[in-house]
C-alpha positions in Angstrom: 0.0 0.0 0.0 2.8 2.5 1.3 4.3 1.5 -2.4 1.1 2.3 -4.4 0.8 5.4 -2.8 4.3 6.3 -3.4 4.0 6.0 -7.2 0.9 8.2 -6.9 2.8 10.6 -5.2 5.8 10.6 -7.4 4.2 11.3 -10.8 3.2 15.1 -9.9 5.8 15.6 -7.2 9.3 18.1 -8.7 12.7 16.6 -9.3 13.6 17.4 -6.2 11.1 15.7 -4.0 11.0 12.6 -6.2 15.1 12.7 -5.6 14.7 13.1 -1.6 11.3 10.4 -1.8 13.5 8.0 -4.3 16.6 7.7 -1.2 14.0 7.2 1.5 12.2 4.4 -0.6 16.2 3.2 -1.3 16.8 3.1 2.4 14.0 1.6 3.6 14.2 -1.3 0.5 17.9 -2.2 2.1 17.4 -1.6 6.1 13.7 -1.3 6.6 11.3 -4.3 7.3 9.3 -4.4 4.4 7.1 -7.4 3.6 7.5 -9.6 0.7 4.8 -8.3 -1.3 5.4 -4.3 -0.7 9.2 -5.6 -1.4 8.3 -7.1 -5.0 6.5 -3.7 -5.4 9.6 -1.5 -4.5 11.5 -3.2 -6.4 9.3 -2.3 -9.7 9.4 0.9 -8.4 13.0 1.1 -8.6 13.6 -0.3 -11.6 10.8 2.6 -13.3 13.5 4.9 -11.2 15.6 4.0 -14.2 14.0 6.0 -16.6 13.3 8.7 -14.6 14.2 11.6 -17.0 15.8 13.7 -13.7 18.7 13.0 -13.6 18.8 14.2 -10.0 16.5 11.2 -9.1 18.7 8.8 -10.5 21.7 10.0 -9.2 19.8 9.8 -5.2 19.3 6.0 -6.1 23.0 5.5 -7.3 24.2 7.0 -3.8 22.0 5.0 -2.3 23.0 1.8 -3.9 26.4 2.5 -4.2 28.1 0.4 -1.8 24.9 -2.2 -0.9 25.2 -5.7 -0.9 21.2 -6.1 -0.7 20.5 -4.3 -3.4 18.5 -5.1 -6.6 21.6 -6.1 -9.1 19.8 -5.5 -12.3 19.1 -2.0 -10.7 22.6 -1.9 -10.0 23.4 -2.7 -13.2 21.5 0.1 -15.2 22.7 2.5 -13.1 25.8 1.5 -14.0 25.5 2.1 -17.6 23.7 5.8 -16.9 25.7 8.9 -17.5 29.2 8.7 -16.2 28.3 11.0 -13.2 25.7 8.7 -12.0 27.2 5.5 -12.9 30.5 6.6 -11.5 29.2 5.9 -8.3 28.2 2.3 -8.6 31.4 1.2 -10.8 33.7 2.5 -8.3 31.9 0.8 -5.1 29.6 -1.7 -6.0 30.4 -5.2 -5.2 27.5 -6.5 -6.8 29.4 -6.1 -10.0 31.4 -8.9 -11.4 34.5 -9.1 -14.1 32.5 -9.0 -17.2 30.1 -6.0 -16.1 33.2 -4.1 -15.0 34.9 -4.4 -18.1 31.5 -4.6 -20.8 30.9 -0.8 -18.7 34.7 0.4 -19.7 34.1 -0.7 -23.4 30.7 1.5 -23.6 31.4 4.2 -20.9 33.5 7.7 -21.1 37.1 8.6 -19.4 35.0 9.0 -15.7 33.0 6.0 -15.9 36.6 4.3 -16.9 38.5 6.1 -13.8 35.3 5.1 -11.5 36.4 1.4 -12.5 40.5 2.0 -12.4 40.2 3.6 -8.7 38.3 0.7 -7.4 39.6 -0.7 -3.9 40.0 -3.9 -5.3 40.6 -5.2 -9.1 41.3 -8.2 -10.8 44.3 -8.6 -13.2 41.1 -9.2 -15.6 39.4 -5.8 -15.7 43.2 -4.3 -15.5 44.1 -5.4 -18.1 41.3 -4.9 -20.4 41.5 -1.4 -18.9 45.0 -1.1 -20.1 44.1 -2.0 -23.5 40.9 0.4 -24.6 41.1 3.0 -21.3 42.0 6.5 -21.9 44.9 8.6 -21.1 43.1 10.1 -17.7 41.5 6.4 -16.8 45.1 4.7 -16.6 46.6 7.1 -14.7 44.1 6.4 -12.2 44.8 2.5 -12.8 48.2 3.3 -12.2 48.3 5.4 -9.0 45.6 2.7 -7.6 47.7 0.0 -5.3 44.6 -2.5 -4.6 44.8 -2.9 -8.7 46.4 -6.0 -9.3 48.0 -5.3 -12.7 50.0 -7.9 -14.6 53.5 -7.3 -16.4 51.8 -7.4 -19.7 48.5 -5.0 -19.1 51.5 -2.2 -17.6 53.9 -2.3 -20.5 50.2 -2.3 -23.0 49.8 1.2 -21.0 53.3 2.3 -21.8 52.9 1.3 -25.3 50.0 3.4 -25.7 50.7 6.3 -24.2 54.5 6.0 -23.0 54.9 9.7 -24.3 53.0 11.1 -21.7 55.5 12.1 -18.3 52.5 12.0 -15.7 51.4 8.2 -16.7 55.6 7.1 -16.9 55.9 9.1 -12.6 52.4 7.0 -11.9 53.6 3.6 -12.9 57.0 4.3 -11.3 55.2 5.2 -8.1 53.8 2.2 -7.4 55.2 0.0 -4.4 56.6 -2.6 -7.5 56.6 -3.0 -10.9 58.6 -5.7 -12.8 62.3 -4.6 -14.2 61.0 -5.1 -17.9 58.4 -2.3 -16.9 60.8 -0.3 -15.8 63.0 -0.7 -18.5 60.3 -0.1 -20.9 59.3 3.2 -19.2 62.9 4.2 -19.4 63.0 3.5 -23.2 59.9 5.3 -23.7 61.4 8.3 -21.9 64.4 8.2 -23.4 62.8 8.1 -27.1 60.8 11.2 -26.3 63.6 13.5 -24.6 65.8 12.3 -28.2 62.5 13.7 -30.4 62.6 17.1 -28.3 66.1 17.5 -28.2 66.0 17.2 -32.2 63.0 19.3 -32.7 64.7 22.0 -30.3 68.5 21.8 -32.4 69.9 21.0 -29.2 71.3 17.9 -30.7 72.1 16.3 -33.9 69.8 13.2 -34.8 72.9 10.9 -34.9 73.8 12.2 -31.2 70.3 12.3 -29.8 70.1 8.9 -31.1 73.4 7.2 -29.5 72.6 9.7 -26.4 69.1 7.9 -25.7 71.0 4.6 -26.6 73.5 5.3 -23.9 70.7 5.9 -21.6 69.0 3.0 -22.4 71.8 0.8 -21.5 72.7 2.4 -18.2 68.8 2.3 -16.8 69.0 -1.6 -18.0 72.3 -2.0 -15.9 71.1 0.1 -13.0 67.4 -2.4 -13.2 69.8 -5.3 -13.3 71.8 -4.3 -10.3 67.9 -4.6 -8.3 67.3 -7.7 -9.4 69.3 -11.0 -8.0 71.9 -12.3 -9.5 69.5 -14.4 -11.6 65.9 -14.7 -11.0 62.9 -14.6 -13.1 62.7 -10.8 -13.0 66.4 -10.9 -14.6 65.1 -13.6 -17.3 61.7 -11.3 -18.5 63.9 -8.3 -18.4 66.2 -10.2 -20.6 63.1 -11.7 -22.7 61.9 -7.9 -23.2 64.9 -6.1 -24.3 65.2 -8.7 -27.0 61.9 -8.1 -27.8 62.7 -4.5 -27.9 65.6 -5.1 -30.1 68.0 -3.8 -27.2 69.4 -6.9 -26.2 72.4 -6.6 -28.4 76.2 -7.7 -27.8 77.1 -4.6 -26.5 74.4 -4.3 -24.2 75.5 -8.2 -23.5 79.5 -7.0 -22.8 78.2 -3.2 -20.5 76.8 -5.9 -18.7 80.2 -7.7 -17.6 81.7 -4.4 -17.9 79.2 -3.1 -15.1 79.6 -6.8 -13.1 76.0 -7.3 -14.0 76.7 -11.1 -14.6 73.1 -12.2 -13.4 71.9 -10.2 -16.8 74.6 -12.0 -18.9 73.5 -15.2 -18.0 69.7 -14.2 -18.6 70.6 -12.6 -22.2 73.0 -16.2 -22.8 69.7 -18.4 -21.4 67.1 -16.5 -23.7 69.8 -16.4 -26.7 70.8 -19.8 -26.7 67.6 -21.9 -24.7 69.7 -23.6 -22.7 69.2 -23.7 -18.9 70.6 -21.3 -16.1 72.4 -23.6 -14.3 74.4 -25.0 -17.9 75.2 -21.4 -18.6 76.3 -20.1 -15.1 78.6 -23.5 -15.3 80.0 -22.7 -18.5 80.8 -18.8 -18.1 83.2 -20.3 -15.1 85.7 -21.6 -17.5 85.4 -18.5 -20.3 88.7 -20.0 -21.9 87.5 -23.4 -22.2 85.9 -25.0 -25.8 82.7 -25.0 -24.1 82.2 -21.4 -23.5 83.4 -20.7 -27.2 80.5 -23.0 -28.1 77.9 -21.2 -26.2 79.1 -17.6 -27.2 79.1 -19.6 -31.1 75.1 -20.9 -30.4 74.5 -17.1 -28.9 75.1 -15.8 -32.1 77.6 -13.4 -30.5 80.1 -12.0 -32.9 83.3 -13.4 -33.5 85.3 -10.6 -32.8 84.3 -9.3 -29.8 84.8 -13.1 -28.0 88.2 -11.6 -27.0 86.6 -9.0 -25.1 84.1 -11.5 -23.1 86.8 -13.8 -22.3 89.0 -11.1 -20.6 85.9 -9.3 -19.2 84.6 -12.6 -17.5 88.1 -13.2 -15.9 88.5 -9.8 -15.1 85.7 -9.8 -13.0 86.6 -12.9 -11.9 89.6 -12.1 -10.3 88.6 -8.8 -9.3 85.4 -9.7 -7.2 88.5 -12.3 -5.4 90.8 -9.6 -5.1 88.9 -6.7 -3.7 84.7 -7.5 -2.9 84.2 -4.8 -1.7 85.2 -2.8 -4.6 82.2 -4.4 -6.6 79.2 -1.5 -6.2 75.8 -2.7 -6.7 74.3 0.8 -8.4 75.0 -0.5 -12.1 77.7 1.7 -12.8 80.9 0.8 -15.2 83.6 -0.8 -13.5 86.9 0.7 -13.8 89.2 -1.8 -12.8 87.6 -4.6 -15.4 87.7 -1.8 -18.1 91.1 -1.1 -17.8 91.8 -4.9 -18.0 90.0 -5.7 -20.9 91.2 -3.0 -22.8 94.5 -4.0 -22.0 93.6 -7.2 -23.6 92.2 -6.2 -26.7 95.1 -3.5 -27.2 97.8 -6.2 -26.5 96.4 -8.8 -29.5 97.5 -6.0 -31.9 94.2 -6.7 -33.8 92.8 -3.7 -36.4 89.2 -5.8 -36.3 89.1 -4.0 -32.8 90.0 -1.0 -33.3 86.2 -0.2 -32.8 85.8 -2.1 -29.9 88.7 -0.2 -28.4 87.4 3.0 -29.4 84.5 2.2 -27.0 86.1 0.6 -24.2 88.0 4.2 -24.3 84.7 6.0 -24.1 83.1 3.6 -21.6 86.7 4.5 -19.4 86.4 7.7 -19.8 82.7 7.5 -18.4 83.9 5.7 -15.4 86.9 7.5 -15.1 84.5 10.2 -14.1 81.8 8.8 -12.2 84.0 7.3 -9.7 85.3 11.3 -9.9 81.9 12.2 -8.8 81.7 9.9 -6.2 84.4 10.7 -4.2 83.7 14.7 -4.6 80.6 13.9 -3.5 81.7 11.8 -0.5 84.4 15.1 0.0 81.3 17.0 0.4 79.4 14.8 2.5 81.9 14.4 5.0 82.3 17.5 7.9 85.4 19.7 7.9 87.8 19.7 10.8 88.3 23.1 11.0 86.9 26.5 9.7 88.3 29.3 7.7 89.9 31.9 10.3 88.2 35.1 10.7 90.6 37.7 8.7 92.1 40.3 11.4 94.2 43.6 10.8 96.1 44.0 13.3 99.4 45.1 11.9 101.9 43.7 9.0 103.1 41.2 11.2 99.8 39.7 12.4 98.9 36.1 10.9 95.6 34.6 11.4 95.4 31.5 13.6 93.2 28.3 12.8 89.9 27.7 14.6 88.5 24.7 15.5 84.6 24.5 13.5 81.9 24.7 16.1 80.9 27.2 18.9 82.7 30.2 18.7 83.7 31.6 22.4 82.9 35.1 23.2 85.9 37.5 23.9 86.8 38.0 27.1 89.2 41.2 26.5 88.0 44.0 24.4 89.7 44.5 21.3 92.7 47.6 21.0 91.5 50.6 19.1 93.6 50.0 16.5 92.5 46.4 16.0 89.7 45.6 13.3 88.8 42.1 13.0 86.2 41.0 10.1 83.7 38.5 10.8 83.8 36.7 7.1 80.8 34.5 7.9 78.8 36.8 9.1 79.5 39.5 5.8 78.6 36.1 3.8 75.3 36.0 5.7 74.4 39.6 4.6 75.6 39.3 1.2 73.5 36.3 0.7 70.0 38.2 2.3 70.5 41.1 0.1 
């Protein structure tokens, strides 16, 4: 009765009221005690609610709704295919929605109804990915700042595929708790690629430079991913598995890695060259002057040329992880030491096919030359000074400054001559600096 008379009511009665009449009716259909005949009759009410042409009404249902577990699914379900603003509510906390729903209401539904669904508390690697493949530009940054979506390797580098150009997706991917190294080498490709493209269109660089310079970069945010990873894992192996995919995965990517003590990538770029197991390859790479490794680096499809170079860059860092361990950093940088062996190496077999190889083992010196510059200016820096500059005093020709300890300086306990003038450098520095 109550239900008949609502419908009465409701076909004269402004958006307004019918909004304010439609959430009471909601309420009461989810916590009131309703019998079952009134309850078959609210529910017909509910679903005419549907096509209600206020949009204001609809919208009081989908609050309503939104988060229910009682509530009528179908009902659920047309709201969730209403304009985005109203089904935005019901995609981003309805439970009562499954997979295929989620992901049929992506296909048909705008950039918000497609966030509603990518900021959900939980999702399924199912809906991510589909989300990754037709979502727009706004919905999978949403999907990427959202840690209860459980997004696969694949679905994330599909997003950076479609729209790696874009800087605010690339900072929301890397700011999730984890993503996969292959990820995060294939957000450093895509960033490199588009800092190349500006730097031409600007004439900052030559396309030849911007080129080799986004190369360069390439291979150093693959060394630095490596150094994260174990020695060799699965992460190493799909990393691996996507830079040859990528067409990075070449035989100087293959040497850097040795040349950086990255050995755990070298035996992932062997495995998914050659097929053969870790454990063979890790065996093999022991011995690098024995018949056996010459047969792997052969099946590889590594050139002939550079097996010199392997050879002496695999017992290099052989005896140099022996020698000194804790010389061996972990940030994926070039090591010096195994540079300067290898090139020694390749210079002493008086061989002009190398004179290439040489060229860049000179470069690649050069480059770690001055990191490990950098590094100890910057440990210099880091670490306090012993003792301050002295205060510059005038006191006559014969007067020398004396050193002060850095710290607290002690008030004066005499007062100074009249013909004594004492400047107080650190505090003219001070005023300089505040003009």
């Amino acid at each position: 009765m109550i239900v008949r008379k609502f419908i009465q009511w409701s076909e004269n009665a402004p958006a307004s009221a019918r909004a304010e009449g439609v959430g009471t009716l909601a309420r009461a259909y989810l916590y009131g005690e309703i019998k079952a005949n009134e309850r078959a009759e609210a529910e017909q009410m509910l679903y005419g609610v549907l096509d209600d042409p206020s949009p204001l009404v609809r919208r009081a249902l989908a609050e309503s709704f939104a988060g229910a577990l009682d509530a009528p699914p179908a009902v659920v379900l047309g709201l969730a295919l209403d304009q985005s603003d109203i089904a935005s509510l019901v995609l981003a906390r309805s439970p009562l929605l499954n997979d295929a729903q989620l992901i049929d209401c992506a296909a048909v539904g705008d950039s918000v109804a497609q966030a509603a669904i990518a900021l959900r508390h939980e999702l399924s690697p199912a809906v991510g990915a589909a989300l990754a493949e037709i979502a727009t530009r706004e919905a999978l940054i949403a999907l990427a700042v959202n840690e209860g979506a459980n997004l696969p390797e694949f679905a994330m580098r599909r997003m950076i595929e479609r729209f790696g150009d874009d800087a605010e997706l690339r900072e929301a991917l890397l700011g999730r708790p984890w993503i996969p190294g292959a990820v995060r080498a294939a957000i450093a490709d895509a960033a490199a690629r588009q800092l190349a493209r500006h730097a031409v269109a600007r004439n900052w660089l030559s396309p030849a430079r911007s080129e080799r310079v986004a190369k360069d970069s390439r291979e150093r945010a693959a060394m630095i991913i490596a150094a994260g990873c174990a020695a060799f894992s699965e992460e190493t192996a799909a990393l691996a598995a996507y830079l040859r995919v990528s067409g990075q995965l070449t035989a100087g990517l293959a040497l850097r890695a040795l040349l950086c003590g990255q050995t755990g990538l070298f035996v992932a770029t062997l495995v998914e060259l050659t097929g053969l197991i870790p454990r063979r390859v890790e065996g093999i790479i022991r011995e690098p002057a024995s018949t056996a490794f010459d047969a792997l680096y052969a099946r590889a499809g590594l050139p002939q040329p550079l097996l010199l170079a392997f050879r002496a860059a695999l017992a290099a860092l052989t005896g140099y992880s022996r020698g000194a361990p804790g010389e061996i950093l972990e940030d994926g940088g070039l090591r010096l030491p195994v540079i300067e062996k290898v090139l020694a190496e390749c210079e002493a077999a008086h061989d002009d096919g190398l004179a290439r190889l040489i060229a860049l083992l000179r470069r690649f010196e050069a480059d770690a030359a001055r990191e490990a510059s950098r590094r100890t200016l910057a440990r210099l820096r880091a670490e306090p000074a012993e003792w301050a500059a002295p205060p510059v005093s005038i006191a006559g020709p014969d007067a020398a400054p004396a050193l002060q300890p850095q710290g607290k300086v002690e008030p004066m306990t005499e007062p100074l001559a009249d013909t004594d003038i004492v400047v107080d450098l650190v505090a003219l520095e001070k005023e300089l600096m505040a003009a």
